[in-house]
N, C-alpha and C positions, 0 to 999 in steps of 0.2 A: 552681184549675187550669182550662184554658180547655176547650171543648169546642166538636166542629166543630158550626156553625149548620144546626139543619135548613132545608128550604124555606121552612119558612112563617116564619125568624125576619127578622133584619134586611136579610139577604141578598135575601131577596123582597120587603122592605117597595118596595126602589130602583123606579122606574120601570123597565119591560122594554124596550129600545131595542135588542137585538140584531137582532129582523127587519127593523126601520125603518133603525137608522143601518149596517148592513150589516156586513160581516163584522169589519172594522176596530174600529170600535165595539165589540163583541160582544168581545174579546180586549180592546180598552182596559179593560173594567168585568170581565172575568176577571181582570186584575191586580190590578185597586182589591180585589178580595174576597179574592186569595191576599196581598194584601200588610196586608190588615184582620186575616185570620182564621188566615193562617199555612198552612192547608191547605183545599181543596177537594174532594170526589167531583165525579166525571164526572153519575153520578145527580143530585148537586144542579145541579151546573149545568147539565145537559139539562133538568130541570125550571122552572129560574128562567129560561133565555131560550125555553123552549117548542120546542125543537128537540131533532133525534137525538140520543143518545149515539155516537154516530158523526162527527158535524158538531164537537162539542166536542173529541172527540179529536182532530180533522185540527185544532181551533186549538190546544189544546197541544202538538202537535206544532210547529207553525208556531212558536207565544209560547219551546218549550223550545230549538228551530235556534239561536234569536234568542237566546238565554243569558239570558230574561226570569224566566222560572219554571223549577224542576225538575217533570221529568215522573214521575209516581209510578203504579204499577198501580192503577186507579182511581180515581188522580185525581190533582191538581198542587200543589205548596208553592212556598215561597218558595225563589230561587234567587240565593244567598248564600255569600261564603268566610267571614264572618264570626259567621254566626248562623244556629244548626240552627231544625229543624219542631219546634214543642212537642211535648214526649215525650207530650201524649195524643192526639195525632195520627201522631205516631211509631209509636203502638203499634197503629193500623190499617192501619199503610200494608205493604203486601205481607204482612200478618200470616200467609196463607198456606205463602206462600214460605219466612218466615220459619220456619213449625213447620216445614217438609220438609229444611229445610239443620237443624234438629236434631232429628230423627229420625237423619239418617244420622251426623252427628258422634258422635250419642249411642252407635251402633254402635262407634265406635273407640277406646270409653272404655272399659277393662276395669275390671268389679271389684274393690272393696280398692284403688282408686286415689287419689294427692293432687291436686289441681285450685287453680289458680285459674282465678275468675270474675270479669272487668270490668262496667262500667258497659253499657248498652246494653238495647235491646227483642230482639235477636236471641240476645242472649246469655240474658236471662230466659227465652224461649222454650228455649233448650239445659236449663237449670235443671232446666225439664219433662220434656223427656224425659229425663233422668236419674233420673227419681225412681223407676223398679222396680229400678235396680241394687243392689247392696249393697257397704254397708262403704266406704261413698267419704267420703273429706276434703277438706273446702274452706272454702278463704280466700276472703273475695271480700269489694268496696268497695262492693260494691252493694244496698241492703236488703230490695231485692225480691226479691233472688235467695235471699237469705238464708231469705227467710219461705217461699218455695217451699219452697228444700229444706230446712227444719226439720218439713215432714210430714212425712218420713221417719224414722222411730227409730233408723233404724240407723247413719243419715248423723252425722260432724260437723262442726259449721259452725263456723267461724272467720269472727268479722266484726270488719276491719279497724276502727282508732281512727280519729279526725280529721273535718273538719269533713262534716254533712249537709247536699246541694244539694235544697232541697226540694221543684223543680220534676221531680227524678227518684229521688229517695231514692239516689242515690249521693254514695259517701263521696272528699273530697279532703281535698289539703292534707300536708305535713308528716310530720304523723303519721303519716298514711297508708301515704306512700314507709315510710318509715325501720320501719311494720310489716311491710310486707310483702318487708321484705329481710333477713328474721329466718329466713324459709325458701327451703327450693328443692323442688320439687316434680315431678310426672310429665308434668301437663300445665297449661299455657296457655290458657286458651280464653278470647280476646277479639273485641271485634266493633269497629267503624270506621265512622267517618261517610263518607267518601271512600277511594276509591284511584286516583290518579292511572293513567294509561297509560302511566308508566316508571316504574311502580309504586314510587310514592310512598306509603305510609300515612298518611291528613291526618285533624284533626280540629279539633274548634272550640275549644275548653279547654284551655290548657294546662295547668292541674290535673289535669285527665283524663289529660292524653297523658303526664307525667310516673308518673304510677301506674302507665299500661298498660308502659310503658318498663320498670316498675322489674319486673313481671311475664312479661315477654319475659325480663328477664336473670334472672331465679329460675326458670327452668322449663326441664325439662329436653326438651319439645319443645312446639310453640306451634302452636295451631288457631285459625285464623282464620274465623269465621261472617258472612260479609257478602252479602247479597241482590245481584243485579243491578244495582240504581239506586243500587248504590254504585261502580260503573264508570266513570269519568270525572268523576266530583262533584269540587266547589271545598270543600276549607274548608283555614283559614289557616296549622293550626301541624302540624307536623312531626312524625309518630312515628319513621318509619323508615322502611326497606324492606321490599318484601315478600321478599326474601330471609332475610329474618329469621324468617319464617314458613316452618313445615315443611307443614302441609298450610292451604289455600284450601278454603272448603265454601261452593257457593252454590249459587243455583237454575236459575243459567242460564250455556252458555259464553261466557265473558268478549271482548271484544272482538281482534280479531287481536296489536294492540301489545303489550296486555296478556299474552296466551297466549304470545305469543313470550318475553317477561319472566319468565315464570312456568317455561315450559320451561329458558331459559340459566338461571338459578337456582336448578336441580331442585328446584320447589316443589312440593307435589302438589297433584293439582287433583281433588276429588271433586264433579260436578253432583249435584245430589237429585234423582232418576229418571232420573240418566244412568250413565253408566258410570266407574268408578275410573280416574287417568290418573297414572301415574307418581309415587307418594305416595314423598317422602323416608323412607329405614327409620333 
């Protein structure tokens, strides 16, 4: 598994040419390292050209306008329809945001409940904070989610058959579908690489998106947990619509296109620290 380089690794070995060849330069060799290493911190790279954190924002900014790189809370990845941020890099990038959209899903989970759980970092995040509830059951393709919530005694876990991706310990394939259409359940709770602004649901896998499919139609309401900088993101294959989805949990309000899509599709929209906005019953 890969791991994001600190300062002092290869990322610093490069000669420092951002003050010299100016700003241009300075965002040419921010691509060469997001397209080396998959992902970046703001911190590293104010450290490797010797400049603000401040200065490196305004160029990802600039490199993300330009549909170079995606821009990520502290820092930038590769910006791609075809090919997600390695999941160990995946799993720092808004890791905050990420626990606060489940905290509050975790709230709308009643005890004694059936659950499925997909693939994803946001969704292993939700895992967590489930874990004081009691008496919940869950399916899930995902093995980290699995091993979370088997500290629980009380919990049981259902973990789907079929092939393991071993760059994220999630389960596809075949098997998979055809287990998890053996039940139907209370709730849905999946996470997404993208959503398009006439809310599209996109992801990179169709093995992935084929599972989450088969878990939208077993469930008898579907939570969706997607961070902000999945708002407008490219990736290639198709889940659905977000009208498919009953309630939206992210960390920040969604773009206007978006919100307008959300509202004609009485989807409900919960911010974490903001206020509950019209949740489908």
């Amino acid at each position: 598994m890969s791991q994001v380089s600190s300062p002092n690794s290869d990322a610093a070995a490069e000669p420092v040419s951002g003050k010299i060849g100016g700003v241009r330069q300075r965002q040419s060799q921010i691509l060469r390292l997001v397209q080396r290493q998959g992902y970046v911190t703001i911190e590293q790279l104010a450290q490797r050209f010797a400049v603000t954190p401040q200065t490196i924002r305004r160029d990802i900014n600039d490199l993300n306008k330009k549909g170079q790189l995606q821009r990520y809370h502290g820092g930038a990845g590769i910006s791609s329809s075809v090919e997600n941020v390695a999941y160990s890099h995946r799993k720092v990038i808004c890791q905050p945001e990420k626990q606060k959209i489940a905290r509050r899903l975790a709230r709308e989970v009643p005890d004694r409940a059936s659950l499925f759980i997909n693939i994803g970092t946001t969704t292993e995040e939700v895992a967590k904070a489930l874990l004081h509830h009691h008496g919940l059951r869950v399916i899930t393709n995902n093995l980290n989610v699995a091993l979370i919530l088997s500290g629980n005694p009380d919990f049981e876990v259902i973990v789907a058959g079929g092939l393991i991706r071993s760059r994220d310990r999630g389960i596809i394939g075949e098997a998979t579908i055809d287990f998890i259409h053996q039940f139907k359940v209370d709730y849905g709770i999946i996470g997404i690489s993208g959503i398009d602004l006439d809310g599209t649901l996109l992801d990179f896998d169709y093995r992935e998106v084929r599972a989450a499919r088969a878990i939208i139609d077993n469930s008898r309401r579907v939570f969706l947990a997607a961070d902000h900088t999945k708002f407008g993101r490219n990736a290639m294959v198709r889940l659905g619509g977000i009208d498919e989805v009953d309630t939206l949990f992210t960390d920040a309000p969604p773009p206007s296109a978006l919100a307008e899509v959300l509202a004609t599709s009485e989807v409900g929209l919960q911010v974490a620290g903001g206020r509950k906005a019209g949740a489908r019953g």
